[in-house]
Structures are given as C-alpha cells and as structure tokens.
N, C-alpha and C positions, 0 to 999 in steps of 0.2 A: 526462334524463327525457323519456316521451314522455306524449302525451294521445290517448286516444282520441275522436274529437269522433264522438257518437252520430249528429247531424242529418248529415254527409257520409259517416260508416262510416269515416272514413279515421285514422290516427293522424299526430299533427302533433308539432313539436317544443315542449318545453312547460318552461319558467320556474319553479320555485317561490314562493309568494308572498314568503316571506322570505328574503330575501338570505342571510344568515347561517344558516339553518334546519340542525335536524338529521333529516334524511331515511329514516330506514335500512330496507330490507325485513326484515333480521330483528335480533333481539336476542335475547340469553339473558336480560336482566333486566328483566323485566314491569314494572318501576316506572322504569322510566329513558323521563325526559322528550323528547320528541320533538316533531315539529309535526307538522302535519296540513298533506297534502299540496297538499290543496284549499283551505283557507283560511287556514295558517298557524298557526291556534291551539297553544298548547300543551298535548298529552295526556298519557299515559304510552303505551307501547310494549300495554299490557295491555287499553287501555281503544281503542285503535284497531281499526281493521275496515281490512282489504287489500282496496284499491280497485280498480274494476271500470273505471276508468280511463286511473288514470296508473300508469304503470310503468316498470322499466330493466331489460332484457331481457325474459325470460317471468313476470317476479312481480311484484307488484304493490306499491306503496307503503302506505303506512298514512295513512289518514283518519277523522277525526272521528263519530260517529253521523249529526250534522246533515249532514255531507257527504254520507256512504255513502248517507241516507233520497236525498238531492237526487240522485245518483248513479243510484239506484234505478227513484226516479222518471221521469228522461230516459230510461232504457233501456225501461222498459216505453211511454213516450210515443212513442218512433221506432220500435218493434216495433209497436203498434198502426197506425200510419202505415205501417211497410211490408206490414202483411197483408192492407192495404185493397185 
C-alpha cells in the first residue's frame, strides 16, 4: 500500500494499522466486513468511502466516514496553502 502524504505532495510507503486487517479495493458483497484503512476500524465493504489517499496501484482503498471527513479536510488544507 501506498499513502499519499498531502503536506509533501509525495506518496510514501505505507503500513496498515492492523496487522491482520482485511484490506480489499473491491468486493461483490456490500456486507462483508472490512477495516478501514486509515484507522483500522471495522466497517462493512458498503458503509466505506475509497480513499483519497492510500491506495495499491490506481484505486484506492476503503476508509471510514470519520476518515474520509479527516481525509478531506487535509486536502482542502494543503490546496489552500498552495494557492497562496
């Protein structure tokens, strides 16, 4: 997996929190449990939002609401910073 880290623009190598976690970019069945990529919690595949972050290859992983909002917020935070 990789991270995009907003404050350098750069993408890094990047860990999941849970060791054991189950990761997947897609799924056929909306109710199969999963963890959130960004903090580990456990969702469902249905209740996740593909992240603006971390990915493996061109698609993105699946994270949490609480994530995706914090997600959100860093990218709009370093775009205001760079249009300064």
């Amino acid at each position: 997996m990789y991270k995009f880290n907003q404050k350098t623009r750069k993408e890094e190598d990047y860990e999941p929190p849970v060791e054991d976690g189950y990761y997947p970019i897609y799924c056929d069945n909306m109710d199969k449990k999963i963890n959130c990529a960004q903090c580990g919690k456990e969702i469902t595949f249905g209740e996740g939002y593909t992240s603006r972050e971390i990915y493996s290859g061109p698609w993105g992983h699946m994270v949490c609401v609480d994530c995706m909002e914090k997600e959100m917020e860093r990218e709009r935070e370093y775009e205001k910073r760079s249009d300064s």
